[in-house]
C-alpha positions in Angstrom: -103.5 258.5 -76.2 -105.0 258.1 -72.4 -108.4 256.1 -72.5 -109.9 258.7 -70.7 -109.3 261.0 -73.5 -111.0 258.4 -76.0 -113.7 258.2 -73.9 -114.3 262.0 -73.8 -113.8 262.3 -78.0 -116.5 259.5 -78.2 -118.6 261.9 -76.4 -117.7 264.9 -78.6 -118.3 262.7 -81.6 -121.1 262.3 -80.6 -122.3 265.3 -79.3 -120.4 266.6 -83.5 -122.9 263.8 -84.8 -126.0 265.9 -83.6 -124.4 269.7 -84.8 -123.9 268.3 -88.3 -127.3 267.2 -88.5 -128.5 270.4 -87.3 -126.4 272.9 -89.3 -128.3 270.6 -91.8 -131.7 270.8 -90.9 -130.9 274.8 -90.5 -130.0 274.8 -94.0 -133.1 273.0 -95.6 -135.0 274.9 -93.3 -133.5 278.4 -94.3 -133.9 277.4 -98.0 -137.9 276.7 -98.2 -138.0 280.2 -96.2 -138.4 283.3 -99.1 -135.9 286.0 -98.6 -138.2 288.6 -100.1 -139.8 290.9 -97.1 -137.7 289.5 -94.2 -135.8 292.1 -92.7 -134.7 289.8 -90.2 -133.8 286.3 -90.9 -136.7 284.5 -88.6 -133.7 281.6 -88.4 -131.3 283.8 -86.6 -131.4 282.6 -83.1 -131.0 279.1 -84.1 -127.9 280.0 -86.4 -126.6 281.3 -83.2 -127.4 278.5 -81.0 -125.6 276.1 -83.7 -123.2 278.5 -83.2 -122.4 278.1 -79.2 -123.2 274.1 -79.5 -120.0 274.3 -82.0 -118.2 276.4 -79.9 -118.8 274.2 -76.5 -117.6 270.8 -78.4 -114.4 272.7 -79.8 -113.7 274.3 -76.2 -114.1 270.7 -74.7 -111.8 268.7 -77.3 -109.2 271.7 -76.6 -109.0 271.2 -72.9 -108.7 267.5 -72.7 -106.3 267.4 -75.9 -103.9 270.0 -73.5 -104.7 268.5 -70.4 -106.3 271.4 -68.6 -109.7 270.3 -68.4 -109.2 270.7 -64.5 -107.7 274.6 -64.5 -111.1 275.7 -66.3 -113.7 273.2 -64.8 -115.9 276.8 -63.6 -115.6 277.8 -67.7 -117.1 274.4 -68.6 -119.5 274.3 -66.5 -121.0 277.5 -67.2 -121.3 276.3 -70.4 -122.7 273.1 -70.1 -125.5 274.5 -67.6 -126.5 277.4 -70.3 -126.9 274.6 -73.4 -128.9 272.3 -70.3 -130.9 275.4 -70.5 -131.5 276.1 -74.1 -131.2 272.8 -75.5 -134.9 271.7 -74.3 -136.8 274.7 -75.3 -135.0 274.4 -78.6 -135.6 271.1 -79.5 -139.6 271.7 -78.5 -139.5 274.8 -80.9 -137.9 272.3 -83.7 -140.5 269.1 -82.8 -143.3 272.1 -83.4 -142.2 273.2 -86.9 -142.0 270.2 -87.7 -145.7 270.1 -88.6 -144.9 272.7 -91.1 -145.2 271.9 -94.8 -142.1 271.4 -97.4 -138.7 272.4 -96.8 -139.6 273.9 -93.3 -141.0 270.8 -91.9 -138.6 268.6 -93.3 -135.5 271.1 -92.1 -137.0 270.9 -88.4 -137.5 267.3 -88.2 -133.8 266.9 -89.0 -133.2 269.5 -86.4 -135.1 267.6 -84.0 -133.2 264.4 -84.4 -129.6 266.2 -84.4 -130.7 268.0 -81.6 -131.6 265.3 -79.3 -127.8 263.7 -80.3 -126.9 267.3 -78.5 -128.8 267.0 -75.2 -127.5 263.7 -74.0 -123.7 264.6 -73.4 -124.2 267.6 -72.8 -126.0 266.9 -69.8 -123.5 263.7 -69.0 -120.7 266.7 -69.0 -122.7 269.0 -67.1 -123.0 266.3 -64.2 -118.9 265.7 -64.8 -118.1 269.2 -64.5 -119.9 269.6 -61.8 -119.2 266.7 -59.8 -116.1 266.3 -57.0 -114.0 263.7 -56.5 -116.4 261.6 -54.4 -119.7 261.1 -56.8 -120.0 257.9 -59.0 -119.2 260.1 -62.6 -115.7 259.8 -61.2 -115.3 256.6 -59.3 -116.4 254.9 -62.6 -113.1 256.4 -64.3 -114.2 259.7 -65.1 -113.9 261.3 -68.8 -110.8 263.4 -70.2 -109.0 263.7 -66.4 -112.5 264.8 -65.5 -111.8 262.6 -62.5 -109.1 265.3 -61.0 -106.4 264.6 -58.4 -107.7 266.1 -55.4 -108.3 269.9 -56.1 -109.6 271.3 -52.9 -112.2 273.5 -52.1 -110.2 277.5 -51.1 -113.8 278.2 -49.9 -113.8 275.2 -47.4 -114.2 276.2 -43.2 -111.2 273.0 -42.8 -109.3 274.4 -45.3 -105.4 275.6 -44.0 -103.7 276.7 -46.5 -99.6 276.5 -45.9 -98.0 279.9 -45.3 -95.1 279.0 -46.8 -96.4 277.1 -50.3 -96.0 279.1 -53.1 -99.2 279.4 -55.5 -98.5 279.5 -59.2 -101.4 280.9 -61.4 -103.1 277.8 -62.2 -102.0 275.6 -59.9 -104.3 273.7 -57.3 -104.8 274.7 -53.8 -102.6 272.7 -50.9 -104.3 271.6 -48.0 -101.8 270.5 -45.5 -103.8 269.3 -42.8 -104.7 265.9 -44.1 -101.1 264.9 -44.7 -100.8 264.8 -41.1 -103.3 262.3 -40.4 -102.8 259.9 -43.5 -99.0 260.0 -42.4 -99.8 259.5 -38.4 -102.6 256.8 -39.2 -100.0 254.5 -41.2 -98.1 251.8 -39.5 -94.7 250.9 -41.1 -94.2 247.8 -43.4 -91.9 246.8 -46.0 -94.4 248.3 -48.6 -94.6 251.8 -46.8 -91.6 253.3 -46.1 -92.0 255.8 -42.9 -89.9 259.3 -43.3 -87.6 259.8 -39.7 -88.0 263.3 -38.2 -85.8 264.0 -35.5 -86.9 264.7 -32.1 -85.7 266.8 -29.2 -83.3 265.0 -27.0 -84.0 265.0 -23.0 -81.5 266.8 -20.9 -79.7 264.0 -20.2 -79.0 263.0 -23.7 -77.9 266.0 -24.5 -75.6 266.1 -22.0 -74.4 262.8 -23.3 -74.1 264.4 -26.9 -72.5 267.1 -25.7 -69.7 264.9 -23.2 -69.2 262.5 -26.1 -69.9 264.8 -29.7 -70.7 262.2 -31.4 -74.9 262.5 -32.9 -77.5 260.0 -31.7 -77.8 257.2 -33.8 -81.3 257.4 -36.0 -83.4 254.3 -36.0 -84.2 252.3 -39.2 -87.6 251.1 -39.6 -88.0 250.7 -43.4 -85.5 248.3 -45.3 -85.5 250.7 -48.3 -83.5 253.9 -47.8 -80.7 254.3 -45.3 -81.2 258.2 -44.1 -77.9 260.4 -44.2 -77.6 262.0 -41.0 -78.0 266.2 -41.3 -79.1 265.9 -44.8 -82.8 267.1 -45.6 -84.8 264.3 -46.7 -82.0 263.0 -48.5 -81.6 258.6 -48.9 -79.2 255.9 -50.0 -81.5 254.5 -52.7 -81.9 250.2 -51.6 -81.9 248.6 -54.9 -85.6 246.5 -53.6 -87.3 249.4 -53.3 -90.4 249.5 -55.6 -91.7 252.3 -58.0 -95.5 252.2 -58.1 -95.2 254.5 -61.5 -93.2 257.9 -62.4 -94.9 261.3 -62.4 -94.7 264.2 -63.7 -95.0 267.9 -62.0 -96.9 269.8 -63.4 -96.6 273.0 -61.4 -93.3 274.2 -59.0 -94.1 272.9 -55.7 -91.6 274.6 -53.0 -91.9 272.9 -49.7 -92.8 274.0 -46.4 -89.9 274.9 -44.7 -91.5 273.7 -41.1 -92.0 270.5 -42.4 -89.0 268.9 -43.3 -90.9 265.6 -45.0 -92.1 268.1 -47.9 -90.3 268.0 -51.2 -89.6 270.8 -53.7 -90.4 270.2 -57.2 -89.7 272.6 -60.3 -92.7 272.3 -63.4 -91.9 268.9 -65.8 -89.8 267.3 -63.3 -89.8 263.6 -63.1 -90.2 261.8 -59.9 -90.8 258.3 -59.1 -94.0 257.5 -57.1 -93.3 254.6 -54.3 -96.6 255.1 -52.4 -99.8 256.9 -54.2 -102.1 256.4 -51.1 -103.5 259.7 -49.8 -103.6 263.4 -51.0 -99.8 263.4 -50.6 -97.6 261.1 -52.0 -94.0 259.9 -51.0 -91.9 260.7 -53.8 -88.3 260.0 -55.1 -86.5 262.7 -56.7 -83.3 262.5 -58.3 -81.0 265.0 -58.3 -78.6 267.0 -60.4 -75.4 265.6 -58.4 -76.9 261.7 -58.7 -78.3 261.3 -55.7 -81.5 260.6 -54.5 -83.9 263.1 -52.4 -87.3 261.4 -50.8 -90.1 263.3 -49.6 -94.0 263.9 -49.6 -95.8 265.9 -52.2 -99.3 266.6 -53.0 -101.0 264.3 -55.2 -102.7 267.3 -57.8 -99.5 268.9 -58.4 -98.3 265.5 -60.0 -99.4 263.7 -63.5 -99.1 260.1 -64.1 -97.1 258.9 -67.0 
């Protein structure tokens, strides 16, 4: 099991801790009130607070047990900010009956204490839910994949969404425009291998090319891959080339076909990560013939496993 996800049951256990103590207090409370002459059970609210404090700890265990904590981040934090709400005013009405005598004192004081065990990750989740990437609730590690890969903002002004990428319900938002930096800003070394895009021959050369037939010869600069001339993206795998870790897609990815450094990926493939830096990674992809496809993809498509 991914620490993360320990880290975020701790949480609920303890957030659990506080709903069984006060389904408990509701029920010493609801037995020292007489049932004669109530038409409406003066309990009723709280019964249907413990209700939606149940409900919020079973939603959150079900989204980081599947994983998709990040597809319904809105959902969870609507939730979270409407027990942030509540859970003050009813702890103060529990801490006030607790002056009551008998059953109803003694059912509100163990309200009060489960209550409290409520409030405290509830409002550590609220801040996690609502946080970005940036803030220190997710530098530190985050809780439960609460710390996303990069899901950008469709509302953003910058935002440039790629005509050509294909959206699947559920899947995170591509913004392209970054990959051109990150990839311009890096210098080659043997621990980042550069992708070679061809480029538009003068006049002259190609009236060399033409003379002669014969193609250009493409520079090397990485020792890793050798690239196949007229093949898309497509290497000659060098045995010293390192794998940072292997990932998983988790949504189909097709590439943008003005951009020949992109990579098409179908839901559950493997690839194998040899640089992580960035919102896009460079990936290795192997394919159904045996040989090997490199190429960029973006980071929050991709799981690590």
């Amino acid at each position: 099991m991914d620490q993360n996800n320990i880290k975020t049951y701790a949480i609920l256990g303890v957030t659990g801790f506080g709903v069984f103590f006060d389904f408990v207090g509701l029920i010493v409370t609801q037995a020292g009130i007489p049932s004669e002459g109530q038409p409406i059970n003066p309990l009723g609210l709280q019964w249907y607070l413990f209700i939606l404090y149940s409900f919020f700890i079973a939603v959150v265990a079900y989204y980081t047990y599947t994983e998709q904590i990040k597809n319904h981040k809105g959902v969870l934090l609507g939730l979270s900010t409407i027990l942030f709400g509540i859970l003050p005013i009813d702890i103060d009405a529990a801490i006030k009956s607790t002056h009551e005598s008998g059953a109803m004192g003694s059912g509100s004081i163990v309200r009060a204490f489960g209550l409290i065990f409520i409030i405290f990750p509830v409002i550590f989740l609220f801040f996690c839910f609502g946080s970005e990437e940036d803030p220190i609730f997710n530098l530190t590690g985050g809780f439960g994949g609460i710390n996303l890969p990069q899901i950008n903002n469709p509302f953003s002004t910058d935002a440039k969404a790629s005509p050509s990428a294909v959206v699947h319900r559920g899947a995170p938002i591509v913004v392209p425009q970054q990959k051109d930096v990150e990839m311009a800003d890096r210098s080659p070394s043997p621990q980042e291998p550069r992708f070679q895009t061809s480029r538009t021959p003068s006049p002259e050369e190609a009236r060399f090319q033409m003379a002669s037939r014969t193609p250009s010869p493409v520079p090397q600069t990485s020792p890793r891959f050798s690239v196949i001339p007229n093949t898309r993206n497509s290497v000659v795998r060098n045995e010293d080339a390192v794998v940072e870790f292997k990932a998983e897609a988790m949504y189909t990815y097709n590439a943008n076909v003005s951009d020949p450094n992109e990579i098409s990926m179908k839901k559950g493939e493997i690839l194998e990560v040899i640089d992580s830096k960035g919102k896009w990674w460079q990936v290795i992809k192997v394919e159904s013939d045996g040989t090997f496809t490199t190429g960029i993809a973006p980071s929050n498509y991709l799981r690590r496993i």
